[in-house]
C-alpha positions in Angstrom: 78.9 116.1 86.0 80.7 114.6 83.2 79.5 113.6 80.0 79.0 110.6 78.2 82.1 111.4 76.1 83.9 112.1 79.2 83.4 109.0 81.0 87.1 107.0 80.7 89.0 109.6 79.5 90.4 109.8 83.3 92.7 112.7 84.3 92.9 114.3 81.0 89.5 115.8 81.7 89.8 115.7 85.6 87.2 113.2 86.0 87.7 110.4 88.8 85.7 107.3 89.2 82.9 108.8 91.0 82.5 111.0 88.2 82.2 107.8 86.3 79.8 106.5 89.1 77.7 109.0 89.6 77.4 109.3 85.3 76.5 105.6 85.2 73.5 106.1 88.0 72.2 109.4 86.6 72.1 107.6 83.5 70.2 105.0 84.8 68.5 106.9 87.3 67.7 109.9 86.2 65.1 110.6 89.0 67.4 111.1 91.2 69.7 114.1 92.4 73.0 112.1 92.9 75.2 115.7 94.1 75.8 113.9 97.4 77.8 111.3 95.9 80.3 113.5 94.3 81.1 114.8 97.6 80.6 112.2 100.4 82.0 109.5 98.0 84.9 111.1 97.3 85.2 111.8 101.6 84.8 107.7 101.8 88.1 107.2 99.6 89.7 109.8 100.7 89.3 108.0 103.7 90.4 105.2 102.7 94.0 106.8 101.8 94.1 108.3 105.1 93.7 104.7 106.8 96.4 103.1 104.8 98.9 106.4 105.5 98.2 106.1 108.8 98.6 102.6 109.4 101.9 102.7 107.3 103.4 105.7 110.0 102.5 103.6 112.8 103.8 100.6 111.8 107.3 102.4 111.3 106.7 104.0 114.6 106.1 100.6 116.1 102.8 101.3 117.2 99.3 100.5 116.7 96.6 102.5 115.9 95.4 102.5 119.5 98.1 102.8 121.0 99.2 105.8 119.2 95.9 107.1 120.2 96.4 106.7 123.9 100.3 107.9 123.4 99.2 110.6 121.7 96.3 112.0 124.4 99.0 111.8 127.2 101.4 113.4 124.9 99.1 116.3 123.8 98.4 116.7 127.8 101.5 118.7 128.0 103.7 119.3 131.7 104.0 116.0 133.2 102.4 113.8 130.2 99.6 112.6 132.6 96.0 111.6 132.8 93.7 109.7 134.6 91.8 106.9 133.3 88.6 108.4 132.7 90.4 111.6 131.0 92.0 109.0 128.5 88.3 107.3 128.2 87.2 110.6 126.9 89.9 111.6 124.5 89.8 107.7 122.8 86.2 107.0 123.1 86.4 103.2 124.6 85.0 101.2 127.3 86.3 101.5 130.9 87.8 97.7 130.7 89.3 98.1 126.7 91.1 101.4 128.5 92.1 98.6 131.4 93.7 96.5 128.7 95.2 98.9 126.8 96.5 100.5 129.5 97.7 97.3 130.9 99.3 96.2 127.6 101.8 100.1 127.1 102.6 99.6 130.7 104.1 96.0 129.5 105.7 97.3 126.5 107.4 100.5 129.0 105.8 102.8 127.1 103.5 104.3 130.3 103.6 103.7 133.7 100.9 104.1 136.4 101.2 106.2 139.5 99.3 107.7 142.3 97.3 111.0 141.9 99.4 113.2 143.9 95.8 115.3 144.2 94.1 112.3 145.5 95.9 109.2 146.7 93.2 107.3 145.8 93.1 107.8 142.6 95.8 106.7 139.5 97.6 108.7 136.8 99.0 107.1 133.7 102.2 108.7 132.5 103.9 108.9 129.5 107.4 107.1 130.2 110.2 108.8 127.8 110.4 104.9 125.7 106.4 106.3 125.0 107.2 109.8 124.4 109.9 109.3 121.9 107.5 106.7 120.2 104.7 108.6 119.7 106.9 112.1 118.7 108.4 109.6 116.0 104.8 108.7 115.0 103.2 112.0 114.5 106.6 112.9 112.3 105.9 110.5 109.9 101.8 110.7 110.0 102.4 114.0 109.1 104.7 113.7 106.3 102.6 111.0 105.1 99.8 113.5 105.2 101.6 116.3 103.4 102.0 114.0 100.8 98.2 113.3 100.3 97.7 117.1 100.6 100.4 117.9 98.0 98.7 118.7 94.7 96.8 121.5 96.9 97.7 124.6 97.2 97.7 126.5 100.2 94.7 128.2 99.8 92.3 125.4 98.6 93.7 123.1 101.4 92.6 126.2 103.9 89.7 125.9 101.7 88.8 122.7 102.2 89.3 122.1 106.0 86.9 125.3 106.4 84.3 123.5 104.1 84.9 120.2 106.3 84.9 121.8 109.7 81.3 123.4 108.6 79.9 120.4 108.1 81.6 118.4 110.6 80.2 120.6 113.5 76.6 120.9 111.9 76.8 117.0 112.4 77.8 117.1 115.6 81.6 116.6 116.2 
């Protein structure tokens, strides 16, 4: 934890704002153990970079964010670029009648179509139409430059490093 004499000297002594943050509640609360903060914090504005990267890449793309999330699910399904309904319920975490919608709303823009379930004629696949595939490859080409750029001042090694460290805690939470 920095200093007093470190607070607003800024890179020069590799202290960030919740370095500052956490010094200014320690000072006032010194009670407290405020080592979750320098972490989680920092995780919340990382975030926050993450969001506007991504929103950037799909805006280029000509997507939005859910329906690069639907796009990409079919996409990642691999052979025919199909899945039911319910299998693209699971993978995006929405409601049966947002997936309806959404669904609804690619099929206007020709970016999937519906079909039949050659398995079951009852039931319906949604496929990725090539207008969808060549959208979302587009997409994930520039999420991930846009991502290598965040990543950039690590090396290889402390970037392995820290997606280790946040796949611990991310599956001790659950996910």
């Amino acid at each position: 934890m920095p200093n007093e004499s470190q607070i607003g000297r800024g890179r020069a002594d590799h202290s960030d704002e919740v370095d500052r943050i956490v010094a200014a509640w320690s000072h006032e609360r010194p009670d407290l153990d405020f080592a979750p903060l320098h972490v989680l914090s920092r995780v919340g504005r990382l975030a926050k970079h993450l969001d506007r990267a991504r929103r950037d890449a799909f805006v280029a793309s000509d997507l939005e964010q859910w329906e690069f999330d639907v796009l990409s699910a079919l996409r990642r399904a691999g052979g025919d670029y199909a899945l039911s309904p319910k299998a693209l319920l699971q993978q995006t975490l929405v409601s049966s009648g947002a997936m309806t919608n959404r669904i609804d709303r690619l099929v206007a823009r020709g970016l999937v179509e519906r079909g039949t379930d050659p398995l079951d004629g009852r039931g319906v696949r949604v496929r990725l139409t090539r207008a969808g595939g060549a959208a979302v490859d587009a997409a994930i080409e520039r999420l991930l430059a846009a991502e290598r750029r965040l990543l950039a001042d690590l090396g290889e090694g402390d970037e392995q490093r820290l997606a280790d460290l946040l796949r611990r805690l991310s599956l001790t939470l659950g996910d």
